[in-house]
NUSEDREN-905276 format. One record per residue (C-alpha): x negated, y, z; residue in one letter. Coordinates in steps of 0.05 Angstrom, whole numbers, plus 32768, in hexadecimal, padded with zeros to 4 digits. Layout:
BEGIN
XYZA;...
***
This chain:
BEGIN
78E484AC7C49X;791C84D27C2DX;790A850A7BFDX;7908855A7C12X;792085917BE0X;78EF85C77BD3X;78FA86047BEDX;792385E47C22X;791F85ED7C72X;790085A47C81X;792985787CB0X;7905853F7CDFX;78C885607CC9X;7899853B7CFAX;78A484FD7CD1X;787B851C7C95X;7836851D7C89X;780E85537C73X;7804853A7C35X;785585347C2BX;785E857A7C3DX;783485927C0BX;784E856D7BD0X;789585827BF0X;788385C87BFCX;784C85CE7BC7X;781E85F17BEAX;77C785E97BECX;77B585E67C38X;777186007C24X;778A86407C00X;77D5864A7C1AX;780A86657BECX;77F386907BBAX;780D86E27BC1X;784486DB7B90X;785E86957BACX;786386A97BE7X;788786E87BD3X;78B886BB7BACX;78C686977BE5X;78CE86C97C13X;790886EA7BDCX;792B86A17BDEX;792886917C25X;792D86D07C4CX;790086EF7C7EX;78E286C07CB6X;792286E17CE8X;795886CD7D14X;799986E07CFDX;79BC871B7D18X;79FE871C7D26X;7A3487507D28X;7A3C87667D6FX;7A7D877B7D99X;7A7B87CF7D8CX;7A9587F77DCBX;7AD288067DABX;7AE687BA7D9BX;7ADF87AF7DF2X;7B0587E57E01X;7B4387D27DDAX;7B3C87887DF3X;7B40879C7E3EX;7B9687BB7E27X;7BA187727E0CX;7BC3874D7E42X;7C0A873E7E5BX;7C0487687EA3X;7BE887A17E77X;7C1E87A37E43X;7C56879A7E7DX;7C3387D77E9AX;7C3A87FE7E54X;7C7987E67E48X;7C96880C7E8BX;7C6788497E80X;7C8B88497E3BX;7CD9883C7E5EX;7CC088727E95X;7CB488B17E5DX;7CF188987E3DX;7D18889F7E7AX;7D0188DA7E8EX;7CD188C67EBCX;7C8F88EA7EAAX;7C6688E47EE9X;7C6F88A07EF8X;7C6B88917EA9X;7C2088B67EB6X;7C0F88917EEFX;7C18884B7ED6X;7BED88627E91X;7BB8887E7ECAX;7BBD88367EEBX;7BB788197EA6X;7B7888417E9CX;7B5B882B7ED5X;7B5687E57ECAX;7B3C87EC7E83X;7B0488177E90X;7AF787DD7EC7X;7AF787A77E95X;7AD487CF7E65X;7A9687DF7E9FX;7A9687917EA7X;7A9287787E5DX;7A6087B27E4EX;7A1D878D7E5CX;7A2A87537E29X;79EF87227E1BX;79B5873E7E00X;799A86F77DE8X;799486FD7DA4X;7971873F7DA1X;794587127DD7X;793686E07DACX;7923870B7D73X;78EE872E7D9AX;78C586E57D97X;78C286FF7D45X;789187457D56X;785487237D5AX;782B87207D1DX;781286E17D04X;77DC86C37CD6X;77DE869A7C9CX;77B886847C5FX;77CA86A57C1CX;77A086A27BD8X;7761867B7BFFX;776486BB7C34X;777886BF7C78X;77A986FA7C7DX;77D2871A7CBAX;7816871F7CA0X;785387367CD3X;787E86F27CE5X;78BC87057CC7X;788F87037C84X;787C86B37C94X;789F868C7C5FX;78A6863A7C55X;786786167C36X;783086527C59X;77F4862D7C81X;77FA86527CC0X;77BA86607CEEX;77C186567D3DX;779286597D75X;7797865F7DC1X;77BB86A37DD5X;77E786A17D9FX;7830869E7D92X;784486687D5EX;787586917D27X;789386567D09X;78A0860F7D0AX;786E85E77CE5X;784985A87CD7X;77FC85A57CF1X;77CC85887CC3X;779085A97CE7X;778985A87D30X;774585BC7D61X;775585AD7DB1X;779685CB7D9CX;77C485CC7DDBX;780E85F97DDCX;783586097E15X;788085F47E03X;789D86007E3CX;78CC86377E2EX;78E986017DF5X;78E285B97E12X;78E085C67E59X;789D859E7E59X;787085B57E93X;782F85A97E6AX;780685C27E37X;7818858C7DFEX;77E085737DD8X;77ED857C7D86X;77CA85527D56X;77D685427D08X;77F484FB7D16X;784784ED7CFDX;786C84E67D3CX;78A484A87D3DX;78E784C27D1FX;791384CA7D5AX;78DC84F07D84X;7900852C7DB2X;78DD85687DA2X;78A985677DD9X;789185227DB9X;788285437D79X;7836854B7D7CX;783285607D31X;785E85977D3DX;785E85E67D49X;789F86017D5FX;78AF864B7D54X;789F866D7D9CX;787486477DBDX;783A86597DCFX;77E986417DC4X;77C586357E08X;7786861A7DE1X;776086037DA8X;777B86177D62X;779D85FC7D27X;77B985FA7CE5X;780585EB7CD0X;783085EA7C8BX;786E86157CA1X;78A985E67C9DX;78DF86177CB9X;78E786627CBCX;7921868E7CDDX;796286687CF1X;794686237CDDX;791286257D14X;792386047D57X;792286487D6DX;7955865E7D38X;797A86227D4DX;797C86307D9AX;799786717D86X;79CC865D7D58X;79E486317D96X;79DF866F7DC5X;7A1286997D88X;7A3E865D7D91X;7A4586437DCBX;7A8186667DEAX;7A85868A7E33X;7ACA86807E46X;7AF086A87E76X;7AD386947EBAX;7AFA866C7EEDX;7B0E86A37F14X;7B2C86C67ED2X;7B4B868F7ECBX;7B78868C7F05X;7B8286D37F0BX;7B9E86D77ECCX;7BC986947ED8X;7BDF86C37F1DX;7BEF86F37EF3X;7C2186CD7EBDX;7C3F86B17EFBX;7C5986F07F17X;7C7087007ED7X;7CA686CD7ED4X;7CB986DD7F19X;7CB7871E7F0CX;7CEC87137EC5X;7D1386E77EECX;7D2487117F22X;7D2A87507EEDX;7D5687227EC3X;7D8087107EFEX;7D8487517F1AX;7D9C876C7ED4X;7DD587387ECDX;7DED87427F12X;7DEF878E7F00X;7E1887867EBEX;7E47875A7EDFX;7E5A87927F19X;7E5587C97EDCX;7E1987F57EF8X;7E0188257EDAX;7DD488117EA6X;7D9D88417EB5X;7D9B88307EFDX;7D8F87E57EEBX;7D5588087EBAX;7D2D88227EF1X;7D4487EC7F1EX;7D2187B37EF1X;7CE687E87EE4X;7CDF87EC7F34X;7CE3879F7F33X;7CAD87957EF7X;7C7687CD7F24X;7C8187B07F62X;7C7587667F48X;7C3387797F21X;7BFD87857F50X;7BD187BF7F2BX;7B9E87BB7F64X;7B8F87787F5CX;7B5387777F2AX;7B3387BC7F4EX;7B3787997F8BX;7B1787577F6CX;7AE2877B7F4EX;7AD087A47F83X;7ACA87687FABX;7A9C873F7F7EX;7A74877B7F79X;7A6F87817FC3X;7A5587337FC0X;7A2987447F8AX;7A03877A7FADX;79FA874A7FEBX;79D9871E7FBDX;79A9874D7F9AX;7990875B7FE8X;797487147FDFX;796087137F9AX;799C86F77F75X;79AA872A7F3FX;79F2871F7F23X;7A0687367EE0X;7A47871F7ED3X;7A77872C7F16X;7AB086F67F0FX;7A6C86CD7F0CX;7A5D86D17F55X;7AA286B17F62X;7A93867B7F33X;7A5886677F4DX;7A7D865D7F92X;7AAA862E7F6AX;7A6986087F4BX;7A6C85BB7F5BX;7A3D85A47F2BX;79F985D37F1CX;79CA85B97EDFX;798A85D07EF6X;794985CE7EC5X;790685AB7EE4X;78D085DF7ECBX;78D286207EF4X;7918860A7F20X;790385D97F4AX;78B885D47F38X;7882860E7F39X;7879860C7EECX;782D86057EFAX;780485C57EFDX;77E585AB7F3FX;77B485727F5FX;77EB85467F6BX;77BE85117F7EX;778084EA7F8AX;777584A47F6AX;7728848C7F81X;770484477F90X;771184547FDFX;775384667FDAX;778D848E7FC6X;77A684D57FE7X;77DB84FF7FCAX;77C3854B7FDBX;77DA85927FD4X;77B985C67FC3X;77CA860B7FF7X;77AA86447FC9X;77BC867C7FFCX;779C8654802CX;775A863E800CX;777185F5801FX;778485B38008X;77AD857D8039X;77BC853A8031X;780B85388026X;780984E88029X;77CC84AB801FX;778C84A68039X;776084DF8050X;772B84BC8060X;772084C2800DX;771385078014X;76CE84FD8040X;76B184C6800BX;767584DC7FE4X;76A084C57FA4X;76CF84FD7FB9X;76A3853F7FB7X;768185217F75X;76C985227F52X;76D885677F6EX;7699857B7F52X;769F855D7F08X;76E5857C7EFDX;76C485C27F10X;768285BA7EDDX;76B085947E9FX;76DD85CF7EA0X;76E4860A7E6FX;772086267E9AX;770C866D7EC1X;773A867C7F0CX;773186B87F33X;775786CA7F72X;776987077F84X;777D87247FBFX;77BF87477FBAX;77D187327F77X;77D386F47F48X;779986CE7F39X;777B86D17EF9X;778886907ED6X;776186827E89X;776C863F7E6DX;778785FA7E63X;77AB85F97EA4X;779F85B77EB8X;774C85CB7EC0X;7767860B7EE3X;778785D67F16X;774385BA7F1BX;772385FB7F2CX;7759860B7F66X;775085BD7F81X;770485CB7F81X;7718860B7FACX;774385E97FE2X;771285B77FE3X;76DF85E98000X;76B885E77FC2X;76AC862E7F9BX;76A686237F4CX;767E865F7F41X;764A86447F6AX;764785FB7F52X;764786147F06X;761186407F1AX;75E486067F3BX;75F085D87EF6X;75EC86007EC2X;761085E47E7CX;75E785D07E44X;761285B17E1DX;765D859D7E0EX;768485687DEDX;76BE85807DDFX;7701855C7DEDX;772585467DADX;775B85127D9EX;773284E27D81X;770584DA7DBCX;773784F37DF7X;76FA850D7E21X;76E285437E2EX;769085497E43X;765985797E5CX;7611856F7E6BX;75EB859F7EA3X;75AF85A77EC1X;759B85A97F09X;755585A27F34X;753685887EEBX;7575854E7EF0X;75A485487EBEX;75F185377ED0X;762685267E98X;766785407EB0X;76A8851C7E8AX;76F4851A7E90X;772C84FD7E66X;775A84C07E5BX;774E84867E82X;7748844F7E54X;771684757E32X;76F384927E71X;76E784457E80X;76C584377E44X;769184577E54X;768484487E97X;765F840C7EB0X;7658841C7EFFX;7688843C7F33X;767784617F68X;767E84447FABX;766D84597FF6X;764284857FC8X;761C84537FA6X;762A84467F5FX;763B83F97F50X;764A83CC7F17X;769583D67EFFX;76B3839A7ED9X;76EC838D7EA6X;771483717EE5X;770B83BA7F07X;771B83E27ECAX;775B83BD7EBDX;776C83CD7F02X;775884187F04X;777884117EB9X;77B783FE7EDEX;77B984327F1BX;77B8846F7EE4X;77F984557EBFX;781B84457EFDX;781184957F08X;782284A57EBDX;786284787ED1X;786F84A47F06X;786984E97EE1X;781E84FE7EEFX;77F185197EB7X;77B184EA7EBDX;776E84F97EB9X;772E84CE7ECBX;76EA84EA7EDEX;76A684CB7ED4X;765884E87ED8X;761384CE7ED2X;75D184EA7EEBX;758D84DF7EBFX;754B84FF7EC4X;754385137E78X;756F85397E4FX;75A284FA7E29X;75AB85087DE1X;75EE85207DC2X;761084E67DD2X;760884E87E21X;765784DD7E29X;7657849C7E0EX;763E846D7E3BX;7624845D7E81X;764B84817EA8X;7660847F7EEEX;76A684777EF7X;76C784A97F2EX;770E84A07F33X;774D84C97F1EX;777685057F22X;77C685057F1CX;77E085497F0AX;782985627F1AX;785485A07F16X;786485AE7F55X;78A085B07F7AX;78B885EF7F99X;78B185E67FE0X;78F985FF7FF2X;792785D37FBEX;792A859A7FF1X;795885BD801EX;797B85E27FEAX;798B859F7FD3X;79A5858B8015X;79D085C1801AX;79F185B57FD4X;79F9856D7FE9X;7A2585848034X;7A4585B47FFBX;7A62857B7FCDX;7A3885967F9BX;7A1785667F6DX;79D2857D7F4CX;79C185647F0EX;7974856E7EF5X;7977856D7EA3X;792E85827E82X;790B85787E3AX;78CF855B7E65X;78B485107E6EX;78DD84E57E90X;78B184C57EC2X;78A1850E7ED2X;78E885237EDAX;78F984E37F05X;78BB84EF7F34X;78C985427F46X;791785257F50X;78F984F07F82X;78D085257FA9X;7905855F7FB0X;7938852C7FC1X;7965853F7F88X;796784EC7F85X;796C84B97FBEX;794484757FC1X;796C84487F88X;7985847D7F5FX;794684817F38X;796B84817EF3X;795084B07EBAX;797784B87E77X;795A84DC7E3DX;796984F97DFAX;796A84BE7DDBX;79A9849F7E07X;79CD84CE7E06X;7A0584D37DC4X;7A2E850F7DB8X;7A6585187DE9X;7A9C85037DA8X;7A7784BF7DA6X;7A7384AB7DF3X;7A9F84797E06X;7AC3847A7E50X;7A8B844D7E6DX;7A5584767E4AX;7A7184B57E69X;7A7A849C7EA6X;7A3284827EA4X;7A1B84C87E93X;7A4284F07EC4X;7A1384BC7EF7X;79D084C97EE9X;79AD85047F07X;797A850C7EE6X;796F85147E97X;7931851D7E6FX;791585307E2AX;795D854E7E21X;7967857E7DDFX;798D85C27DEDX;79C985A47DCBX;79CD85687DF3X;79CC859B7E2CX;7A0C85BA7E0FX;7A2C85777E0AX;7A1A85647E52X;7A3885A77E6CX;7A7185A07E3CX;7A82855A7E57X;7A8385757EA0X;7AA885AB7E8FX;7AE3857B7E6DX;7AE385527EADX;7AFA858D7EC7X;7ABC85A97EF3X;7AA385E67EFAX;7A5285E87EDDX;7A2086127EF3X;79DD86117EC5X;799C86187ED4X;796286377EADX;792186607E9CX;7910864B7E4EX;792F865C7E0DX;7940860E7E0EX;797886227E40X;799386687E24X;79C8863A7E01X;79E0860D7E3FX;79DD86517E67X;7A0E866C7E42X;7A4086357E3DX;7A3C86267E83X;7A6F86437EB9X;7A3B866E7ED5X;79F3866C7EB2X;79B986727EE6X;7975868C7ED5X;793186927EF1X;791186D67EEFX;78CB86CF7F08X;78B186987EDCX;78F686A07EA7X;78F886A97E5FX;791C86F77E53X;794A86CD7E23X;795B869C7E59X;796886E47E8AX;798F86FA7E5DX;79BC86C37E47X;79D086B67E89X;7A0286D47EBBX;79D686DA7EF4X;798886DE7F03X;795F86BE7F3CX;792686F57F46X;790286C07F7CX;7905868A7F43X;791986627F86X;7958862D7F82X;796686457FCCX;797E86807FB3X;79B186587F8CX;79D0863D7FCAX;79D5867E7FEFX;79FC86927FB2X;7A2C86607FB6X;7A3E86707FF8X;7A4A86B17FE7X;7A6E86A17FACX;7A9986707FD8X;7AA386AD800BX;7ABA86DB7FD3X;7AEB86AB7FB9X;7B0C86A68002X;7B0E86F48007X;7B2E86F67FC9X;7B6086BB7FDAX;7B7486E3800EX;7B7F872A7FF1X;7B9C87137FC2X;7BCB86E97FF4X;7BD28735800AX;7BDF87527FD0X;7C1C87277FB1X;7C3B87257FFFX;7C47876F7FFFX;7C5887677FB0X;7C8F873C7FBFX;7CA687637FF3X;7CB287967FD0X;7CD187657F98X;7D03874A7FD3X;7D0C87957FE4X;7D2787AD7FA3X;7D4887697F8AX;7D7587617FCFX;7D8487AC7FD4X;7DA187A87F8CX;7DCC87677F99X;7DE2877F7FD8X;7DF187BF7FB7X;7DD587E47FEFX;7DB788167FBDX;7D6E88207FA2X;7D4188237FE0X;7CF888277FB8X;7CE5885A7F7DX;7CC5883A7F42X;7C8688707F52X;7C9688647F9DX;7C8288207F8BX;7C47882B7F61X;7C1E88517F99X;7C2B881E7FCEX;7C0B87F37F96X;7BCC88127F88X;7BBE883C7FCEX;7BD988228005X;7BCF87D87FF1X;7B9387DB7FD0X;7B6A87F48010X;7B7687BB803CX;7B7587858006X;7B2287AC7FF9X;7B1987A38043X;7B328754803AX;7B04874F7FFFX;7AC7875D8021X;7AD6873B805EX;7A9B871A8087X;7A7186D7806DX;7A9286978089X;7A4F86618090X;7A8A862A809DX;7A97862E8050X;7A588618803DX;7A6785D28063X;7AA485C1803DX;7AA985A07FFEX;7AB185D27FC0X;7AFB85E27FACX;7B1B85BC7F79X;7B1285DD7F3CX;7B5885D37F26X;7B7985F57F60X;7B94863C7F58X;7B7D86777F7FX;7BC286687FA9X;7BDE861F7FB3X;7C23861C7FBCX;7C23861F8004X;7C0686687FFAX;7C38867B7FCEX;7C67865F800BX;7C46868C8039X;7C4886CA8004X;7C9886BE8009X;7C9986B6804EX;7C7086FB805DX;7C9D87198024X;7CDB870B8042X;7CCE871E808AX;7CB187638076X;7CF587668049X;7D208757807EX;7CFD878B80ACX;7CFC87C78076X;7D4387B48055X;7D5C87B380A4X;7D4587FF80AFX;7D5C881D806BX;7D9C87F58079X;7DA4881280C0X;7D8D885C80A7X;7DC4885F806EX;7DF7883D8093X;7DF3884F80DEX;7DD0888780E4X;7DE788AB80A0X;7DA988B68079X;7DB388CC8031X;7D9388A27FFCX;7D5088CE7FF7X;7D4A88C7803DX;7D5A88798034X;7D23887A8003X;7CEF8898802DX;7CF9886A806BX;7CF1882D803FX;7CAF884C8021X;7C89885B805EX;7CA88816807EX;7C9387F0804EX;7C4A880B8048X;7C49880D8094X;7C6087C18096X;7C2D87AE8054X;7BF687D58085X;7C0587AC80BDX;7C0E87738095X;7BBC87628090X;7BC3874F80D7X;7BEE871080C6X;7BB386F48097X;7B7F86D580CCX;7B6E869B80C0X;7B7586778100X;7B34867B811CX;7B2E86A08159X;7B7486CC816EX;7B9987018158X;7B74873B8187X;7B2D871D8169X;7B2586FA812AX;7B05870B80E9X;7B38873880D3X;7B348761811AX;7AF08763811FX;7AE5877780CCX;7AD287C580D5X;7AF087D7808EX;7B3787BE809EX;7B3687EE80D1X;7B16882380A7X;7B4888138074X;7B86881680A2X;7B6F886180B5X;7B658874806FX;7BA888558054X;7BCA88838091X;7BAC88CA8080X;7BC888B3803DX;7C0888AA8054X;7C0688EE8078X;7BEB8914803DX;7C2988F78019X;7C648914804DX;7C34895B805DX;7C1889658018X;7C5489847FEBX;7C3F896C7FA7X;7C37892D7FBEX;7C7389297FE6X;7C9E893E7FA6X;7C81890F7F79X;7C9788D07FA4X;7CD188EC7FB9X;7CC488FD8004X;7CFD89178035X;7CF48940806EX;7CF388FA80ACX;7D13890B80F3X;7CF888D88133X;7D2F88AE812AX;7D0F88A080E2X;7CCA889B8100X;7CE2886B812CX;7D03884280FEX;7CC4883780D6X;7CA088268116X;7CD387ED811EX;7CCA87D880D5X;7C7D87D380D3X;7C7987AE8121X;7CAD87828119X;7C90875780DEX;7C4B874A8101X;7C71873A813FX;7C9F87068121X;7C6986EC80F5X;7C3B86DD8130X;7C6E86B98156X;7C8686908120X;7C348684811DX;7C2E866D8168X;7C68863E8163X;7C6086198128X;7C1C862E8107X;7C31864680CBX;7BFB866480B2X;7BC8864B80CAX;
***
């Protein structure tokens, strides 16, 4: 055993005694540190805290959401417009500008809370043992070497040693994963145990479901698992989400086109000698029209439109952009405890000398049903006796109440007893009542029973419970048919065998035994002649609507991985019964095989990426697993209700947590919250998420169509020196109002249920393959053709001036771009009825982007900002033409080759 420094945060401390820690620590267990030592210590080491870290001020978000190549284009022709002269449109692209920040800003303004989560598991005072006194002391004042006092109720402050222990059972849950109260004694646990196989260990908060305890305080603040989980959630990084991602690879995209065309455009110029001012506002034209400043509006407005669906069923979002990425989840890391289990312990089932019956236990109905066995087991004499024991050796208290929850006090495994006893048609209150307790042997680790002795009709019955193998040492009959009879070393082996079979297969065991004498036995009435009654299996549940959620992430391509801190064989069995796992794919890994993600080989990670199910996994082997997905280039979803998972949470794609049964740290880590605690939920998400992602595919598609329309508009009028047919400002309203409104309508376009059957996307591919941007060229160039036709015709045949040139190409153009959303169907159905036709805010858009265009010619400030000429019919007509004629050309092209489609 390697030696500790004094003073110093103890590593692998469940390898010491507590006879090392004290020479280590130099402490007395019987009188704790003395009141000077302990302020010593506390002036070396530092408060029993987590760290705080320096948070992102308002300020520092604002300025981040100007840093970014579209905004900076933006500036840079606000800046070229006030230096041309150009003060209103110079104003207008600043108010665009402003626009989007205060977006971003709204967005990045509810950043995790975690930490300040975490550090609200510090309020709670706690005692300890200082100069031979027990004293209540805050838990920031805890310092390394104090003997801290626990008992049930309380809230463990730091990590320690124990050296003291009484029935002493914590709920780790919120750490480990592990579904059950863990049993602590004083014994050294092996030196690669996971942390929910350290028995000598208390872990900073967790909390004490019974008994009570002693413990030498081994690690305070950060150097707590605690401190360590939160350390992980400071670090682990949330990148920019998938969606970001590709928007923001979109958006360097049109950038190069947009400087190649502007380039082109200005070499072209300088060859034929224009004026260089005219190729000025030519290339700023070019740079507006290519950028489309609607684009992010119109995405967020969509997401939240998706986001508010999903709060109607109890998905609360709090990142947008995350409700797209969980649409582009193909691999979700879900925790056991509280995900696809009921975080409470249930009869699971029924191991007796007639037979075995797996049961379930209906508490809103009063009833209990055989899921799968023998029923027959449940009219035996042997039966009603074992109901009867686990109600009278029982210290647990359950109440139902109507309306409300049920009152619960207790180890939670005898509370399971009580509610068996009730579906079993059996009332505790009155069977306590008709034997009442005289006496109690208490359960302890040495013996590993528990026992109680009552009275009834001037009878005495001895009422025990607790591990098998020691359960059977004390019995020498069985009861059969109802008649007790002589139970040999052959039998016991056998019943010996049966209860680690159901260990094996994840079930908490506990066997039940009794005896019946006519004068009171003396103290030791639990150690011998007893009758043998069978066994109880106990199991976290499995939430009764995973199994189809499952089966719908399966016909999604999505592949479910279960990863939980809890016992294997336990992990492996809820897998089996949700059908997370088929029949021959019952392979577990744990902790202990797994190696950092630097150290696996290819044929380790490709047995890794494999298995479905992992156990006794540490919150950094969590981040590893995630890690490794997210390097094969998936998309992860995570998740999670403990402060185990706050760390993979936040490092995942989209972090997932419970909110019923959820940690606040685990709510608040993540990017979304399941209110119903129910996995369903996730799966209604994702098809959501998946619709979303579609909608904003095709706005998009939308968006950069008209965009490079106007592109061709201004590029082919300049090389055909036809003149300037679009105003830079001209431009810049098309972009934000008459766009925008039917690229919104697109966004929150009706739920498509066929998604849901096809595999996810490919995480690699853009928002638009190539073929898109095919079809954005195409659209471009016939709306081009149409607008560029009418301005030609209007300057050259019918003798319009050049303002009057400009305002047939502006409404043409934003008549066309209207029209334009009738051209993105996507092949289902025809083009009278489809979902573009029958998608009421198209239409509502379409009316509202046409009183716009009115107000523009009839209102006169508006009408002298962009320019606007007095229009005669022949110019009404001609923008008719322009608008019809690309929808009409567009469609037939459609009918006779399917392009588009």
């Amino acid at each position: 055993m390697t030696s500790v420094p004094s003073l110093t945060p103890i590593e692998n401390a469940h390898e010491f005694s507590a006879d090392q820690l004290v020479d280590q620590l130099q402490v007395n267990t019987k009188a704790g540190l003395t009141k000077d030592e302990a302020r010593r210590r506390f002036e070396e080491l530092g408060p029993n805290a987590l760290q705080e870290t320096k948070r992102e001020g308002a300020l520092t978000i604002l300025l981040r959401q100007f840093n970014g190549v579209i905004v900076w284009i933006l500036a840079a022709a606000a800046a070229i417009s006030f230096f041309l002269g150009d003060t209103v449109e110079g104003v207008a692209i600043l108010i665009v500008l402003l626009i989007n920040a205060i977006t971003g800003f709204v967005l990045e303004w509810n950043a995790s809370q975690s930490m300040e989560a975490l550090r609200k598991l510090d309020t709670a005072p706690a005692r300890v043992l200082r100069d031979g006194r027990i004293q209540e002391i805050p838990s920031d004042e805890i310092t390394l070497g104090d003997v801290l006092l626990v008992e049930a109720g309380d809230v463990v402050s730091a990590d320690g040693n124990l050296f003291d222990v009484n029935q002493l059972g914590v709920d780790e849950s919120a750490l480990t994963g592990e579904s059950l109260p863990v049993e602590k004694s004083t014994a050294i646990s092996v030196a690669d145990a996971p942390l929910g196989d350290q028995h000598n260990r208390l872990f900073k908060g967790t909390a004490v479901v019974s008994g009570n305890g002693r413990a030498i305080v081994t690690g305070i603040g950060q150097h707590t698992e605690l401190g360590k989980i939160a350390t992980m959630v400071e670090e682990a990084e949330r990148s920019a989400t998938p969606l970001e991602e590709k928007l923001n690879s979109l958006a360097k995209r049109l950038i190069w086109i947009t400087v190649g065309l502007a380039a082109l455009f200005m070499i072209v110029g300088f060859v034929r000698q224009e004026e260089p001012k005219l190729l000025i506002e030519t290339a700023l034209a070019l740079a507006i029209a290519a950028i489309p400043e609607g684009m992010s509006v119109v995405a967020t407005i969509a997401l939240a439109y998706g986001m508010l669906r999903l709060a109607e069923k109890k998905v609360i979002v709090k990142r947008l952009s995350a409700v797209e990425t969980l649409g582009g989840t193909n691999v979700i890391f879900t925790d056991k405890t509280g995900t696809l289990t009921q975080n409470r312990i249930e009869v699971n089932t029924l191991q007796l000398p007639e037979g075995m019956a797996e049961v379930r236990v209906d508490e809103q109905a009063g009833k209990l049903e055989v899921v799968q066995g023998e029923a027959t087991v449940m009219d035996d004499h042997g039966y009603h006796k074992l109901v009867r024991i686990g109600v009278l050796c029982n210290n647990a208290d359950y109440e139902p109440r109507e309306g409300e929850d049920a009152k619960e006090v207790g180890d939670p495994v005898e509370v399971a007893l009580l509610k068996f006893a009730l579906g079993a048609g059996v009332n505790p209150d009155e069977v306590t009542q008709q034997h009442p307790r005289k006496a109690e042997k208490a359960f302890s680790s040495d013996t590993r029973i528990m026992g109680t002795l009552h009275e009834a009709d001037k009878r005495y019955l001895v009422a025990v419970k607790g591990a098998t193998e020691e359960v059977l040492d004390r019995c020498d009959t069985v009861l059969k048919n109802g008649q007790p009879i002589s139970l040999g070393e052959t039998e016991k082996d056998a019943i010996q065998q049966v209860s680690e079979k159901m260990a094996a297969d994840g079930l908490r065991t506990l066997a039940f035994a009794y005896r019946e004498v006519n004068e009171r036995p003396g103290d030791d009435f639990t150690e011998q002649n007893l009758t043998y009654l069978g066994i109880i299996g106990f199991l976290d549940p499995p939430r009764t609507e995973v199994t189809p959620a499952l089966q719908s992430c399966r016909e999604a391509g999505i592949k479910v991985i279960m990863v939980t801190g809890d016992h294997p064989a336990t992990a492996l069995t809820v897998a089996s019964k949700v059908r997370l796992i088929e029949p021959g794919e019952e392979i577990v890994l744990t902790g202990k095989d797994l190696k950092p993600i630097g150290e696996l080989s290819a044929a380790e990670k490709e047995r890794v990426m494999a298995c479905r199910v992992f156990a006794r996994v540490s919150p950094a082997q969590k981040l590893d697993m995630i890690d490794l997905y997210q390097q094969n280039g998936d998309i992860v979803g995570m998740t999670g209700d403990g402060v185990n998972d706050a760390p993979a949470l936040k490092k995942s794609d989209i972090g997932i947590a419970m909110g019923q049964r959820g940690t606040q740290v685990a709510a608040e880590t993540a990017d979304m919250v399941l209110k119903d605690d129910s996995f369903a939920s996730i799966v209604t998400a994702i098809g959501q998420g998946r619709v979303i992602f579609e909608n904003i595919r095709k706005f998009i598609l939308f968006l950069l169509s008209c965009n490079m329309s106007e592109i061709f508009v201004v590029t082919f009028a300049g090389f055909l020196g036809v003149g300037n047919p679009l105003l830079p400002l001209q431009i810049l309203f098309i972009n934000i109002v008459t766009d925008v409104f039917p690229a919104l309508a697109l966004g929150v376009g009706r739920e498509n249920r066929e998604l849901m059957k096809q595999p996810p996307r490919n995480p690699d591919t853009p928002v638009l393959t190539n073929r898109d941007w095919w079809m954005i060229t195409y659209y471009a160039l016939v709306m081009t053709i149409a607008v560029l036709g009418v301005y030609w015709f209007g300057t050259r045949n019918l003798g319009m001036n050049q303002g009057m040139g400009n305002t047939i190409t502006f409404y043409s153009l934003s008549f066309a771009q209207l029209l334009h959303v009738f051209n993105l169907y996507s092949g289902h159905g025809h083009f009278f009825r489809n979902e573009i036709t029958t998608n009421k805010f198209i239409w509502w858009a379409l009316v509202v982007c046409v009183v716009i265009l009115v107000l523009t010619y009839y209102v006169p400030f508006l009408s002298q900002v962009l320019s606007i000429q007095p229009m005669t019919n022949q110019a009404l007509l001609l923008i008719a033409a322009a608008g019809i004629f690309p929808v009409i050309v567009i469609q037939v092209i459609r009918k006779l080759t399917g392009l588009g489609e």
